[in-house]
C-alpha positions as CSV (number, residue, x, y, z in Angstrom):
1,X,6.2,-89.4,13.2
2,X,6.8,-92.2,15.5
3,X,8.5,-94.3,13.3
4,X,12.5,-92.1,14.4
5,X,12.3,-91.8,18.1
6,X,15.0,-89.7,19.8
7,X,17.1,-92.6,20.7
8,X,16.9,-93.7,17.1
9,X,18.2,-90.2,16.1
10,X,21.1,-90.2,18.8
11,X,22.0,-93.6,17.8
12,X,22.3,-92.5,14.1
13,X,24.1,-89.3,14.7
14,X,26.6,-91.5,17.3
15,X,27.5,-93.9,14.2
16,X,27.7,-91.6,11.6
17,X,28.4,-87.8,13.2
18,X,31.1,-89.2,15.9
19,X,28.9,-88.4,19.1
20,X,25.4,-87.6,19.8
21,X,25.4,-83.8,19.8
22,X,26.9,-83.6,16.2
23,X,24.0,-82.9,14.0
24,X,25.0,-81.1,11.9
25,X,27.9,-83.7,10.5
26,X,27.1,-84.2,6.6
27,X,27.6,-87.7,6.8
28,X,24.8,-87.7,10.0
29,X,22.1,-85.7,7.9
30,X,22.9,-88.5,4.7
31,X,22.3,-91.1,7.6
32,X,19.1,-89.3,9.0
33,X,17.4,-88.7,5.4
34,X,18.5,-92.7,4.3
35,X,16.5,-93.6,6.9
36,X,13.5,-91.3,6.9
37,X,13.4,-92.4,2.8
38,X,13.7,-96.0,4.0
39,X,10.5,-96.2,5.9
40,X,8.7,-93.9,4.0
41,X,9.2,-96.3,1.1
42,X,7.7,-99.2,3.2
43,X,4.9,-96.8,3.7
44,X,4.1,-96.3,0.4
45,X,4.5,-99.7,-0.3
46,X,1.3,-100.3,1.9
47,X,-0.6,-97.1,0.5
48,X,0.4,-96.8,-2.9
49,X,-2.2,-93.6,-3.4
50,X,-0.8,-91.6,-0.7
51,X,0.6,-89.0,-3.6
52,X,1.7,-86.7,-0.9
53,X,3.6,-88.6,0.9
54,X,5.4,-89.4,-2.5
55,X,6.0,-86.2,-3.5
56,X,7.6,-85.5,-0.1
57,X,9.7,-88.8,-0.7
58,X,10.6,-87.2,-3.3
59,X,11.9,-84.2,-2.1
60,X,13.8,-85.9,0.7
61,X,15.8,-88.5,-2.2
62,X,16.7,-84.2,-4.3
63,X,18.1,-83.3,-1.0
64,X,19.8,-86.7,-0.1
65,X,21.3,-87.0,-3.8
66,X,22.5,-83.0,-3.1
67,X,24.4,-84.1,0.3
68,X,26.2,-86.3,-1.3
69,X,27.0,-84.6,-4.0
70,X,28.6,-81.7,-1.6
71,X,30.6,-84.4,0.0
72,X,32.1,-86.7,-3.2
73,X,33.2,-82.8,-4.3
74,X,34.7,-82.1,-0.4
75,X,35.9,-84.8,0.8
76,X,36.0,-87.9,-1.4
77,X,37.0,-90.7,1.0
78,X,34.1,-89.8,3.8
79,X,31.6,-89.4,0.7
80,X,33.1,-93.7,-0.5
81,X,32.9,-94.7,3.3
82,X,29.6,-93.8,3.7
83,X,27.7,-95.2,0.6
84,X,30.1,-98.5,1.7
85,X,28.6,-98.6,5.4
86,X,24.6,-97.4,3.9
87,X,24.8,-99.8,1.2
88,X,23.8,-96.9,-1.6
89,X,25.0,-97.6,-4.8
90,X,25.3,-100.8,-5.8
């Protein structure tokens, strides 16, 4: 989908995963799948009858909540940086 470019992707995994390359950072994947989620919300805001796109929303907000529950059991104060610096839970 155009809407996460590779510079996008690089730029996310530089912030979140230390440098480009780490992808496979927990705390880069959280990143990645808040921001897929983000603007697949705005999509559906537009076309509120795309059902499959919903359902794969979804899906992607399972794995997300999943993540971060691997990483508040691992490694407590990564898991309360990162839903401080996405702006999670409120």
């Amino acid at each position: 989908m155009p809407y996460l470019t590779t510079e996008k992707k690089s730029g996310i995994f530089t912030n979140f995963g230390g440098s480009a390359t780490n992808t496979g950072s927990i705390e880069a994947q959280i990143a990645l799948i808040t921001e897929r989620i983000s603007s697949i919300s705005k999509h559906l805001q537009a076309n509120k009858k795309d059902f499959s796109t919903h359902r794969g929303l979804m899906k992607m907000v399972g794995q997300r909540k999943r993540l971060l529950s691997y990483l508040q059991k691992h490694n407590l104060e990564s898991y309360r940086a990162l839903i401080e610096k996405l702006g999670l839970r409120k």
